[in-house]
N, CA and C atoms of all chains as a GROMACS GRO file, in nm:
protein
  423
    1UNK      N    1   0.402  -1.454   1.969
    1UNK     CA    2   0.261  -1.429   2.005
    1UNK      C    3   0.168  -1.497   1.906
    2UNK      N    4   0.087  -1.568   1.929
    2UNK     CA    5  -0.042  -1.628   1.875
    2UNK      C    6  -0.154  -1.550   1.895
    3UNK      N    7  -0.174  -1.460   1.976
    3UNK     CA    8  -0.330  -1.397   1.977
    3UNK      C    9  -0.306  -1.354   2.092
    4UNK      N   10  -0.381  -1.230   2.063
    4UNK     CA   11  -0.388  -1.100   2.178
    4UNK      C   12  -0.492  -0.997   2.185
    5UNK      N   13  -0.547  -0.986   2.264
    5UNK     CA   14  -0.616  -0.915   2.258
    5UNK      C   15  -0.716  -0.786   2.391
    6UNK      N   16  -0.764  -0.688   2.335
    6UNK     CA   17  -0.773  -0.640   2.471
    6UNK      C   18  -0.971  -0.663   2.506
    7UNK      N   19  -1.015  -0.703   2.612
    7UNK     CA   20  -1.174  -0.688   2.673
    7UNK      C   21  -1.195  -0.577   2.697
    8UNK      N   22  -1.372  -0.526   2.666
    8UNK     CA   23  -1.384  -0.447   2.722
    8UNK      C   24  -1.470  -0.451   2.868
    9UNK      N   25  -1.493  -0.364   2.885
    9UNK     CA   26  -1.518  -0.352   3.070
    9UNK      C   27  -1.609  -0.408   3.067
   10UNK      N   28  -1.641  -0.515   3.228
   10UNK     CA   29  -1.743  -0.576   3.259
   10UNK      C   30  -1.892  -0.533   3.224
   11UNK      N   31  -1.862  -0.379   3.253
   11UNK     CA   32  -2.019  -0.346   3.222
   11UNK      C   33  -2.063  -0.364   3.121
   12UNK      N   34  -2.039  -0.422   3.000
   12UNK     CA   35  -2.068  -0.436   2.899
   12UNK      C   36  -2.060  -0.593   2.872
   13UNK      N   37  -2.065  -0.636   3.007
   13UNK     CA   38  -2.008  -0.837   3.001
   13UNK      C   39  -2.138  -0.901   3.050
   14UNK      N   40  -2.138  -0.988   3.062
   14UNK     CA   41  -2.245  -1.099   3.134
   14UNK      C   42  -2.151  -1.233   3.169
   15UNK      N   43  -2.237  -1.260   3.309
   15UNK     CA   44  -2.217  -1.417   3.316
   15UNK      C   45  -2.310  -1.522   3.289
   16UNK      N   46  -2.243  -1.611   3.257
   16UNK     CA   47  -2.368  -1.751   3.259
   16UNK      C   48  -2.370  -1.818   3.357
   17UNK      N   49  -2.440  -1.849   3.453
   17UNK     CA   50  -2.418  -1.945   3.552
   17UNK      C   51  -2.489  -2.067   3.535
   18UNK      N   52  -2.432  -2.176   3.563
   18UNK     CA   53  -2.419  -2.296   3.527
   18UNK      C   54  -2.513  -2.383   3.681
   19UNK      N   55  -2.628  -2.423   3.696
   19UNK     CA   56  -2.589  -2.512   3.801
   19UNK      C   57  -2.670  -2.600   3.797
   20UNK      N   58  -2.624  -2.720   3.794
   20UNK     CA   59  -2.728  -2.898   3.735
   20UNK      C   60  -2.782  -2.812   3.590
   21UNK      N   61  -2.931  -2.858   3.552
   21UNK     CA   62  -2.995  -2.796   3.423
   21UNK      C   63  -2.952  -2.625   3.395
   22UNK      N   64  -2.962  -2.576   3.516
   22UNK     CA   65  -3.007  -2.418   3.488
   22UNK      C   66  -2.933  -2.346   3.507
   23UNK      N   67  -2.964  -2.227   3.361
   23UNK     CA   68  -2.839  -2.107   3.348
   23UNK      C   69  -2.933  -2.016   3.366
   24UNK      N   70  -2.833  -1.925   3.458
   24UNK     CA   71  -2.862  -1.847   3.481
   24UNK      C   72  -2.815  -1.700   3.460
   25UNK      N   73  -2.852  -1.539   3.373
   25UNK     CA   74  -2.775  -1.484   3.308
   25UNK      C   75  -2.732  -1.328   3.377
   26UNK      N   76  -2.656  -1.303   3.430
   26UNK     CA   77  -2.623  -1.180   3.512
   26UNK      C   78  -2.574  -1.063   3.458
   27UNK      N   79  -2.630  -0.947   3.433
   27UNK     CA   80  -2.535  -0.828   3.363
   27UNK      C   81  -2.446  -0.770   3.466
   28UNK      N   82  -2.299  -0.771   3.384
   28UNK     CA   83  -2.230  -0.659   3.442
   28UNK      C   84  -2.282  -0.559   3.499
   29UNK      N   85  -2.201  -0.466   3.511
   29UNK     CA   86  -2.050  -0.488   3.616
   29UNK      C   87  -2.030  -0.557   3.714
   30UNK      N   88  -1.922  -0.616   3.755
   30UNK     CA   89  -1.914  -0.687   3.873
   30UNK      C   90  -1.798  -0.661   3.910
   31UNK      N   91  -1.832  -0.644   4.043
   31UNK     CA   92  -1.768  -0.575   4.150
   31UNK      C   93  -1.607  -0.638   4.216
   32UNK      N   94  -1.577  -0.732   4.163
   32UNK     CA   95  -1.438  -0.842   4.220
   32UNK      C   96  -1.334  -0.754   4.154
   33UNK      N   97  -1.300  -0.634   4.124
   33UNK     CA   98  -1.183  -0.579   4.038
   33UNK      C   99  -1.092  -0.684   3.991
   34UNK      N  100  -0.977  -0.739   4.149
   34UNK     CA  101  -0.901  -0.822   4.183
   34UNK      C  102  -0.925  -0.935   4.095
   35UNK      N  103  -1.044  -1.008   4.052
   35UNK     CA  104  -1.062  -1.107   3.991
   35UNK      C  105  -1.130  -1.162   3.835
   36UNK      N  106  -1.137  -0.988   3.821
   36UNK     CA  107  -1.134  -0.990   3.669
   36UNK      C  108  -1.008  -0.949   3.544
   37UNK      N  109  -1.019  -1.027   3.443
   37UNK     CA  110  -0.932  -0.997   3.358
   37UNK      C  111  -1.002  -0.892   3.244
   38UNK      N  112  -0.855  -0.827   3.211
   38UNK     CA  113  -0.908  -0.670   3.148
   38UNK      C  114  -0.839  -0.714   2.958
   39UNK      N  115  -0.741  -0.849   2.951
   39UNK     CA  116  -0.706  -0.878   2.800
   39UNK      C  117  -0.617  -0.965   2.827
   40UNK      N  118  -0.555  -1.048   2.696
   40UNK     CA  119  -0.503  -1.133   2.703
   40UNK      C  120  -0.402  -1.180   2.590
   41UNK      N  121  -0.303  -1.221   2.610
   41UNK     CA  122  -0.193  -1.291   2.537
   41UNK      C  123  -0.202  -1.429   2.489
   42UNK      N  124  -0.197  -1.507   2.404
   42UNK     CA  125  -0.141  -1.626   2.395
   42UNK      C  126   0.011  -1.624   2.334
   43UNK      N  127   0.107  -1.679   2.378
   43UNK     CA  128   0.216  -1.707   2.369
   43UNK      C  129   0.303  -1.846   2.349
   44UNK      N  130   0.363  -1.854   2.216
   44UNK     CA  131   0.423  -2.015   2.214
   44UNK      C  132   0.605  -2.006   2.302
   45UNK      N  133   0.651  -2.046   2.343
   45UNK     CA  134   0.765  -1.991   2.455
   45UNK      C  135   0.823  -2.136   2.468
   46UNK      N  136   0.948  -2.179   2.496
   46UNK     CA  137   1.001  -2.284   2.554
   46UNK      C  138   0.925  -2.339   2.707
   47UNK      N  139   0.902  -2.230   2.787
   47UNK     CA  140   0.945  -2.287   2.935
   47UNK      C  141   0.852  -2.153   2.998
   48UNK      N  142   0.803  -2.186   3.106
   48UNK     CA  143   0.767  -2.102   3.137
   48UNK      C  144   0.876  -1.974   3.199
   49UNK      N  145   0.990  -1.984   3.273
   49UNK     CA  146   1.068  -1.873   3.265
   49UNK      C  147   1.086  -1.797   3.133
   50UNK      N  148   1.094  -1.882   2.975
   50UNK     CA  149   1.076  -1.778   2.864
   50UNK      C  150   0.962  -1.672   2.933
   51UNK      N  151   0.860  -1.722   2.915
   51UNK     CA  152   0.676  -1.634   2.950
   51UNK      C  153   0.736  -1.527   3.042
   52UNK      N  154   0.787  -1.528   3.193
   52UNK     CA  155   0.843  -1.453   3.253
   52UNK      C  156   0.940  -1.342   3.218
   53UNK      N  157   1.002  -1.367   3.170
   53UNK     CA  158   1.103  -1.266   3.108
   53UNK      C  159   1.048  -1.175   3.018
   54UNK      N  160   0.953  -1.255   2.917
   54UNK     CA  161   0.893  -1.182   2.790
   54UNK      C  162   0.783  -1.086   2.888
   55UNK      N  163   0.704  -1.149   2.994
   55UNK     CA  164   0.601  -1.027   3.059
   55UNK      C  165   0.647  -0.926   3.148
   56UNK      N  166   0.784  -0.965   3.184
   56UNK     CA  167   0.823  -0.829   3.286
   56UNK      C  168   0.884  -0.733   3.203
   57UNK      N  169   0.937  -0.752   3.010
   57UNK     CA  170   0.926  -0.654   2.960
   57UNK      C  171   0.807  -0.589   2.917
   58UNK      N  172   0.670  -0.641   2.938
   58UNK     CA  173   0.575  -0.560   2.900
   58UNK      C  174   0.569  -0.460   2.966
   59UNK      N  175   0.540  -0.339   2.873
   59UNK     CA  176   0.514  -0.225   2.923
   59UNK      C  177   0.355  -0.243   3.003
   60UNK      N  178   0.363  -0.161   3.089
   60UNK     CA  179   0.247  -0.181   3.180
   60UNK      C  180   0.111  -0.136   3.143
   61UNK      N  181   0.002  -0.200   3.074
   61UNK     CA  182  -0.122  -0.212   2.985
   61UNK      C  183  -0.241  -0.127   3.078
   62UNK      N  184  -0.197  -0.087   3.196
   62UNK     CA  185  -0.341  -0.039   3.206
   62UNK      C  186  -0.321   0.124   3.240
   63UNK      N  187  -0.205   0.144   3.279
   63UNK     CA  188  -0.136   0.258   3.338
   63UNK      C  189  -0.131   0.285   3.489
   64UNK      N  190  -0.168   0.179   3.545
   64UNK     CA  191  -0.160   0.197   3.718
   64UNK      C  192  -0.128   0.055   3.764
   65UNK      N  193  -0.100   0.038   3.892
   65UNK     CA  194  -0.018  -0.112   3.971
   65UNK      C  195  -0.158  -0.163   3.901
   66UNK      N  196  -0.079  -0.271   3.844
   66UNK     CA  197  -0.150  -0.415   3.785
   66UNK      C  198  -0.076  -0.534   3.799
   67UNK      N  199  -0.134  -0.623   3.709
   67UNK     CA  200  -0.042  -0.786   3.745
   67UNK      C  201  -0.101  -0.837   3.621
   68UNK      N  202   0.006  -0.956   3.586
   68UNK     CA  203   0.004  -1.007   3.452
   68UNK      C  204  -0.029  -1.176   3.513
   69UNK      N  205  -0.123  -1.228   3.478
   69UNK     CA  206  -0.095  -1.387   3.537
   69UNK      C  207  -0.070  -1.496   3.397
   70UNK      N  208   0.028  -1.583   3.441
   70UNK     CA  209   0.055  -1.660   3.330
   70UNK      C  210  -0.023  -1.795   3.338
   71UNK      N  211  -0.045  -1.855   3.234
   71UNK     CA  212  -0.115  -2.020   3.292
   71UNK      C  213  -0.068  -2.084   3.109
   72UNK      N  214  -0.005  -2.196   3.182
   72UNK     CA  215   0.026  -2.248   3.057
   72UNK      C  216  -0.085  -2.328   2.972
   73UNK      N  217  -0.101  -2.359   2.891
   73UNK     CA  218  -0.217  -2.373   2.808
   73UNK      C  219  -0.180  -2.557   2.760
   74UNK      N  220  -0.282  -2.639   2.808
   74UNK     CA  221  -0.327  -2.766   2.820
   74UNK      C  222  -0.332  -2.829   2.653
   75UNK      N  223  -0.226  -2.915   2.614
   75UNK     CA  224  -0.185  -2.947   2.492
   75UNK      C  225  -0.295  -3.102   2.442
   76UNK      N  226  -0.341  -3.141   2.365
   76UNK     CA  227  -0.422  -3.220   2.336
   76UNK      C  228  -0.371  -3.354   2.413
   77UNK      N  229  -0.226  -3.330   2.360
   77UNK     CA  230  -0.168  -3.476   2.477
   77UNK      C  231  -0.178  -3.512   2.620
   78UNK      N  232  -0.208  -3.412   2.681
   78UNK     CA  233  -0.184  -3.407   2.840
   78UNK      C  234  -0.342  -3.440   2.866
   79UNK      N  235  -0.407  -3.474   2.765
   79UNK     CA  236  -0.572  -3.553   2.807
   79UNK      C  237  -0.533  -3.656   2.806
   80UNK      N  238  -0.453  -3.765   2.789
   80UNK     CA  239  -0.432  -3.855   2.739
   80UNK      C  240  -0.517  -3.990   2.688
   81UNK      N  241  -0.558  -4.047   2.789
   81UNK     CA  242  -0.629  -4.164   2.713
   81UNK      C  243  -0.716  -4.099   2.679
   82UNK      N  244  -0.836  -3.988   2.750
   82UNK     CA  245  -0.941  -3.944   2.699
   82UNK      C  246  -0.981  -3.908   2.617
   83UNK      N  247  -0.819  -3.834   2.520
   83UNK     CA  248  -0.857  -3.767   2.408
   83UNK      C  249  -0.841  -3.897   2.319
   84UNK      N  250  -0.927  -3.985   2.270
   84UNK     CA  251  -0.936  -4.063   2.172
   84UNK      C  252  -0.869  -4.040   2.057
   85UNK      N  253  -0.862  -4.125   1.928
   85UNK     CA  254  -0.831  -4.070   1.824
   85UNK      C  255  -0.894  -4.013   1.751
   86UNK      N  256  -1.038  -4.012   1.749
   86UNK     CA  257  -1.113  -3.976   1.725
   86UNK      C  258  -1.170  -3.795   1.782
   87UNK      N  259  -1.128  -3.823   1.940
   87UNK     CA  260  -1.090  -3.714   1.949
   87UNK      C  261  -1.011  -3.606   1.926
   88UNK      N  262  -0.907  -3.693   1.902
   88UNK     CA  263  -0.785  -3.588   1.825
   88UNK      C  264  -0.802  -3.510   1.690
   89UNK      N  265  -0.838  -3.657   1.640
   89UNK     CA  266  -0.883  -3.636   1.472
   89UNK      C  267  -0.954  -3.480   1.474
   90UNK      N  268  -1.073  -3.501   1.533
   90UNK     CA  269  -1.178  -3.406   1.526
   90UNK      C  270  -1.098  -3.236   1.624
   91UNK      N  271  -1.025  -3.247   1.712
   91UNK     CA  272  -0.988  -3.141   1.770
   91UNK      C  273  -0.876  -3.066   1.618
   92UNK      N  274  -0.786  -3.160   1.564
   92UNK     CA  275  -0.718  -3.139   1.451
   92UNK      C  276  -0.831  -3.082   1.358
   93UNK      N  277  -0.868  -3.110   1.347
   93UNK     CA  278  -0.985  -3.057   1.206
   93UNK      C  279  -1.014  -2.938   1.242
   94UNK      N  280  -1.076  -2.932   1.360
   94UNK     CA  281  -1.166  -2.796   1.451
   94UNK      C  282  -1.059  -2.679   1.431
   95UNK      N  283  -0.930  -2.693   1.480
   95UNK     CA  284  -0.801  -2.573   1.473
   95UNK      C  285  -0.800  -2.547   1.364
   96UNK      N  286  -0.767  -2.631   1.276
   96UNK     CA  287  -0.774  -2.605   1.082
   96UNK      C  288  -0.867  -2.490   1.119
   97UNK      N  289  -1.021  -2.547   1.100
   97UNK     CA  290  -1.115  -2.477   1.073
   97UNK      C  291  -1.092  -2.318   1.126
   98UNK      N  292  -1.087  -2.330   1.251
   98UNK     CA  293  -1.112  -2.191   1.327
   98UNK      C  294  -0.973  -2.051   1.250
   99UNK      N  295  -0.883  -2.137   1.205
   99UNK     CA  296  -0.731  -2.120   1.171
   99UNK      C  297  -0.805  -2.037   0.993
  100UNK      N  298  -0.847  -2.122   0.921
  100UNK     CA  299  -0.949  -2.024   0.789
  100UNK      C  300  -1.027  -1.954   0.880
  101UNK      N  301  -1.132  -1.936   0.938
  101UNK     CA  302  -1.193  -1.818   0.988
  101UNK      C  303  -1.131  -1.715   1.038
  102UNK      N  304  -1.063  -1.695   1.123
  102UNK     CA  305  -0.977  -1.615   1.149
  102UNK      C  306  -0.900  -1.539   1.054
  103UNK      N  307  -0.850  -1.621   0.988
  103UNK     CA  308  -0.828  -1.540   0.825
  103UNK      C  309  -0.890  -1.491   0.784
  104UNK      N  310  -1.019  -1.537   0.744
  104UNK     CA  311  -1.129  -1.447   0.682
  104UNK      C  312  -1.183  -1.329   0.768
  105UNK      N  313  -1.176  -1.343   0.863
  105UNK     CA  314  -1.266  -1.223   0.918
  105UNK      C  315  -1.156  -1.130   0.964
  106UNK      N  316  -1.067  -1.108   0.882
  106UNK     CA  317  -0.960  -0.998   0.949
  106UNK      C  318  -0.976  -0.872   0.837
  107UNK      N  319   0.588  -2.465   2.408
  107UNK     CA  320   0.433  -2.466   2.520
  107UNK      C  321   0.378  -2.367   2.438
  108UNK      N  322   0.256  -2.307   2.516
  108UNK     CA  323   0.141  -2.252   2.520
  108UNK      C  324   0.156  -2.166   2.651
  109UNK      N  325   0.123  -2.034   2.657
  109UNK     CA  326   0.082  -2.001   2.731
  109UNK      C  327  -0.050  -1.884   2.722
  110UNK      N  328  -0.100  -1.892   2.836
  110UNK     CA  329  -0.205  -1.779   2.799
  110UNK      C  330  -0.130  -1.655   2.919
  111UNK      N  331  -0.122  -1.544   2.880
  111UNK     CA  332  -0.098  -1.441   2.939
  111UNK      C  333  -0.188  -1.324   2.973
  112UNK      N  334  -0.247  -1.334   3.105
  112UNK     CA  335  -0.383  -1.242   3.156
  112UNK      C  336  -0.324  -1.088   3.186
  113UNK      N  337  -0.401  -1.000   3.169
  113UNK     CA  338  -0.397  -0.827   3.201
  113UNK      C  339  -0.544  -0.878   3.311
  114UNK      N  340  -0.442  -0.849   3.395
  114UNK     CA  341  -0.568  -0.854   3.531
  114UNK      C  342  -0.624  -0.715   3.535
  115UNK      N  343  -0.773  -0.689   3.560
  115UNK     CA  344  -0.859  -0.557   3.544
  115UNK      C  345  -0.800  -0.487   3.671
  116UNK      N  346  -0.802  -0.359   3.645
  116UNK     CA  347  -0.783  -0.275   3.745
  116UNK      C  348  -0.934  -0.155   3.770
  117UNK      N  349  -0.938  -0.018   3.837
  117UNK     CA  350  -1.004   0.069   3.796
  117UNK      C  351  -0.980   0.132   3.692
  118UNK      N  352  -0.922   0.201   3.678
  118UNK     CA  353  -0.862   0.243   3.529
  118UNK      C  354  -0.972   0.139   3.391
  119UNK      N  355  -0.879   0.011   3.381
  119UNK     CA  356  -0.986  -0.058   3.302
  119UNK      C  357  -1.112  -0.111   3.281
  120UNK      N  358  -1.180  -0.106   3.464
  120UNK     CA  359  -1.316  -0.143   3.434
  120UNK      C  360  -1.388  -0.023   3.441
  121UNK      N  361  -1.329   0.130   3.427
  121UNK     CA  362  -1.388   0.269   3.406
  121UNK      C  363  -1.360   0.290   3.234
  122UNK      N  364  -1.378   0.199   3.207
  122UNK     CA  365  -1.343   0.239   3.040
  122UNK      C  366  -1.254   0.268   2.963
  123UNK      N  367  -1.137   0.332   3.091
  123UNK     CA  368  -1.036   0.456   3.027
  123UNK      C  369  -0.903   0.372   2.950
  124UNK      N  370  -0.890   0.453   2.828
  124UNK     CA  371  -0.862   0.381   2.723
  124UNK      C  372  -0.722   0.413   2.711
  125UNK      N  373  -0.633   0.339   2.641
  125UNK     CA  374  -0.483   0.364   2.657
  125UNK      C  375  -0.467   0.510   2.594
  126UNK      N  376  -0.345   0.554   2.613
  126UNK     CA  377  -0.303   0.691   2.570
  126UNK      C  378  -0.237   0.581   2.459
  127UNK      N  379  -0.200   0.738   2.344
  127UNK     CA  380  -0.103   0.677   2.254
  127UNK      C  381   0.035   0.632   2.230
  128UNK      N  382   0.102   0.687   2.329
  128UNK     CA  383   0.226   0.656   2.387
  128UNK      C  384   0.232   0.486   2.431
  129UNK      N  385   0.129   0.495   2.508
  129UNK     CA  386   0.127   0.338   2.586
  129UNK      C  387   0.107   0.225   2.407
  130UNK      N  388  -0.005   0.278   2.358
  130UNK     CA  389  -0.033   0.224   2.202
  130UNK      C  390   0.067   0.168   2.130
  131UNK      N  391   0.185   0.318   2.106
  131UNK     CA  392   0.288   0.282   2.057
  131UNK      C  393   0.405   0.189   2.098
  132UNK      N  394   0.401   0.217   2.255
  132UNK     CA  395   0.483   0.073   2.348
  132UNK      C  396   0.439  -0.042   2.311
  133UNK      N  397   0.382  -0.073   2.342
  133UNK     CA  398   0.279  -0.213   2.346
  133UNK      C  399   0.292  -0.278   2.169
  134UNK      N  400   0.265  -0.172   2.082
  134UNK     CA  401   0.280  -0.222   1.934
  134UNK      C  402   0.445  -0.242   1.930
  135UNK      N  403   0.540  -0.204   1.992
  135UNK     CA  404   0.668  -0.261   1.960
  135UNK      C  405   0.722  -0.370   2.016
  136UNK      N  406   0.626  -0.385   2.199
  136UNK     CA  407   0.663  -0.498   2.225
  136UNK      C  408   0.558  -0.641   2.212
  137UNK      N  409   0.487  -0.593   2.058
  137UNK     CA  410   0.397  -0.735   1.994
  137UNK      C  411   0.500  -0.728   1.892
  138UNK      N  412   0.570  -0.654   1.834
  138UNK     CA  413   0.626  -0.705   1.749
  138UNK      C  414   0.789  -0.808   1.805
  139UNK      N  415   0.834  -0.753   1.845
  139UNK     CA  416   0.898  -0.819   1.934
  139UNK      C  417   0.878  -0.963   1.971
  140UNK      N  418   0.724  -1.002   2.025
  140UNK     CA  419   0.673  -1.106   2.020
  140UNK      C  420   0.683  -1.185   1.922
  141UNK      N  421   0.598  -1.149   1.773
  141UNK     CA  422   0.614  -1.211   1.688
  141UNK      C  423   0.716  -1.220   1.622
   0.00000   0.00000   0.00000
């Protein structure tokens, strides 16, 4: 596990909506149950069948029928030409960075 | 890899209601486990 953590309830959330120039800012709650997430895992795993195995031993986080969705997480390489070296450079630096904060604020 | 692993909201969680300690104590053995 790399990071985990639990959200709290929409009503206490906002959205931003995005469209051409203008945001637009909505308070919770919102009503999609089905399509909100309630917390989250990051996980380093071989394969995604590892991820599978490791979530059907999770004990069940909310206490009633729920669902766990997996999505594998987009590696600097799989941008490929786009991520420049420059881009890289700077995405490398940025993880450092965030990697001391995180430390500190624990 | 990478993965990100979602707790999709239910009622239960978008009513606030907060884990019991039992569930607490599950969950803390299977993060350790993890790590």
């Amino acid at each position: 596990m790399l990071a985990g953590e639990g959200l709290q309830p929409t009503s206490k959330g906002v959205r931003v909506h995005f469209a051409g120039k203008n945001r637009t800012v909505t308070d919770g709650p919102f009503a999609e149950t089905k399509e909100l997430i309630a917390g989250y895992w990051i996980w380093r795993v071989n394969s995604l069948q590892e991820a599978i195995e490791w979530a059907k031993r999770c004990p069940n986080p909310t206490g009633e029928e729920g669902q766990l969705e997996i999505r594998q997480i987009f590696e600097i390489e799989d941008f490929g030409q786009a991520a420049t070296p420059e881009i890289r450079e700077q995405e490398r630096r940025l993880r450092e960075q965030s990697k001391q904060l995180i430390t500190q604020s624990k | 890899m990478r993965f990100m692993v979602m707790v999709k909201a239910t009622k239960n969680s978008e009513a606030g209601v907060m884990p019991r300690q039992e569930l607490m104590r599950e969950m803390g053995k299977f993060n350790e486990e993890l790590v």
